[in-house]
BAZA-144693 format. One record per atom (N, C-alpha, C): residue in one letter; x, y, z. Coordinates in steps of 0.02 Angstrom, whole numbers, plus 50000, padded with zeros to 5 digits. Layout:
BEGIN
AXYZ/...
//
This chain:
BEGIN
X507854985948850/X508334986348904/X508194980548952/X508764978348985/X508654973949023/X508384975149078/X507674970049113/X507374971449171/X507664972449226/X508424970349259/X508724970949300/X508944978249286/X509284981249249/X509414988449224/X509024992549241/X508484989249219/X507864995149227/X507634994949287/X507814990149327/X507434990049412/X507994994249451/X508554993149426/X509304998549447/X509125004949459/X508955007249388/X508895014849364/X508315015749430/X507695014949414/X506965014949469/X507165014749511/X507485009449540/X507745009249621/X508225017449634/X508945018549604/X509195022849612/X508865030349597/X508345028149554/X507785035449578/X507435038349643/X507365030549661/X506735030449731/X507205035249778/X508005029549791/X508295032449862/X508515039849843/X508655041049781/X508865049249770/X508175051649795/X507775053049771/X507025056049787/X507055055849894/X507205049749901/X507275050549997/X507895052049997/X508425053549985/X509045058349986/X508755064850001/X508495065249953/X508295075949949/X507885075749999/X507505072350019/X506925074350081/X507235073550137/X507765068450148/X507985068550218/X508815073350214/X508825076450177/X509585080950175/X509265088550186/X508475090150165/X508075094950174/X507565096650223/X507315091550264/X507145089450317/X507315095150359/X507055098250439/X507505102750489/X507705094150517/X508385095850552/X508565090050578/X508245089850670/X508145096950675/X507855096350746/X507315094750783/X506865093250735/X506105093650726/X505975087850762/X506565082850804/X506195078650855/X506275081450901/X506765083750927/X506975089250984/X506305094350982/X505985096850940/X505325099250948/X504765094550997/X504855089550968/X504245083150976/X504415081151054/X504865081351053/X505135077651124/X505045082751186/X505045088651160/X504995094851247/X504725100751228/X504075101051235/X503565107551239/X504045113051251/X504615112551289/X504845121051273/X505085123751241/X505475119351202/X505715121051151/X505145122551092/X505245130051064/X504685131351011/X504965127850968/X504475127750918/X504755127050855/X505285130550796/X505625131150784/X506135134450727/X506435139750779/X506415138450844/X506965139250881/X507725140750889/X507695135550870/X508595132050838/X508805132750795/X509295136150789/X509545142550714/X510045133950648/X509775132850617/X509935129350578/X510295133950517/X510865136650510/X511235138450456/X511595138950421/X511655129650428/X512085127250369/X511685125550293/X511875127450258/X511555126350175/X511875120250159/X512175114750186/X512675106750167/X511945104550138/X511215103550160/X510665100350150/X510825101650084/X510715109050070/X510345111650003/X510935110249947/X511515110349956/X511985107249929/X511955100749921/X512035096849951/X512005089549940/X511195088049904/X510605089749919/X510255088849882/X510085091249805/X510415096449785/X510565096749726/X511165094149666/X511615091449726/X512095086849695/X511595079049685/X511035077449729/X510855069849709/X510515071649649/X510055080749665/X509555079049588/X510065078649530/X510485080849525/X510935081349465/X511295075949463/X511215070149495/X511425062249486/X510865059749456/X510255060049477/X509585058749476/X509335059449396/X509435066549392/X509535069349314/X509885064849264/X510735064549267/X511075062549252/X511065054149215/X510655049849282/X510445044149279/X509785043349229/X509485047549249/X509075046849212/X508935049649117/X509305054249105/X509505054649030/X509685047648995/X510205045749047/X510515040449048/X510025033549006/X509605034749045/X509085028649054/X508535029448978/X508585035749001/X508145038648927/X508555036648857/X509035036748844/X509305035148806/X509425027748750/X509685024348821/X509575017448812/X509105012048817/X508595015848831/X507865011648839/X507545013948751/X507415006448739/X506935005748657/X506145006748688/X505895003748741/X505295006448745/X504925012448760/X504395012648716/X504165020648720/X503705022248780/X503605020048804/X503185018148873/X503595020248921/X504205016948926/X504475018748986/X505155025348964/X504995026848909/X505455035148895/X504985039848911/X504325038548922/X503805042748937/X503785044149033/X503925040349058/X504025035849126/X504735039749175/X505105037449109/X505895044049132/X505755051449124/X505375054849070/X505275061149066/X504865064049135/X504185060549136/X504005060449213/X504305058849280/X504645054449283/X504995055749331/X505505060849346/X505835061749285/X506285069749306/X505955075249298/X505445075149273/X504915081849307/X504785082949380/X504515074949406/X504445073749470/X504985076449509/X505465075949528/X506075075149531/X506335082049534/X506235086649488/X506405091549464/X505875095849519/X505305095649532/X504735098149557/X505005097949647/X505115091949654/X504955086749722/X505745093449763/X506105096449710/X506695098449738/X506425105849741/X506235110149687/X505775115149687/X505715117349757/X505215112649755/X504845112449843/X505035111549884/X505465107949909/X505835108049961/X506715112949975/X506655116349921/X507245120149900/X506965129949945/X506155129049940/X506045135549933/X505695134550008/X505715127250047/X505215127650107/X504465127850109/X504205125150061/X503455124750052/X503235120550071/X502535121550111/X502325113750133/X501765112750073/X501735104150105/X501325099950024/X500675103250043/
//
């Protein structure tokens, strides 16, 4: 596969992977940082758009990456895609259910 292709695919892994963390993120958590009175988890956050949109990127993420698996002749880096959509697959897991690392 061509090296530009393959820096595509990698790249469009990276920003999906910071998609899901910042769509899963609390968005208020500077508003924490910024004024002691405000407690923490305070602020009733109950829209599910995060958890939605971040399972629409893993399933681009996915998508791309079969993708990639496919058309790549080297065995090195089909090993490389399987791990990364494990990663990927995991990285959403966890932030799907609220667990800290």
């Amino acid at each position: 596969m061509n090296k530009f292709i393959r820096f595509v695919f990698i790249l469009f892994y990276l920003l999906g992977m910071m998609a899901i963390y910042l769509s899963t993120v609390d968005k208020y958590d500077v508003i924490y940082d910024m004024d002691p009175m405000i407690y923490q988890g305070s602020l009733i956050n109950n829209s599910n758009n995060g958890k939605v949109l971040s399972g629409v990127i893993l399933f681009l993420i996915l998508i791309s990456q079969m993708t990639f698996f496919y058309f790549e002749k080297s065995r090195k880096w089909r090993w490389a895609t399987g791990i990364m959509t494990v990663v990927a697959c995991l990285f959403f897991s966890l932030y799907e259910r609220d667990l800290e690392f």
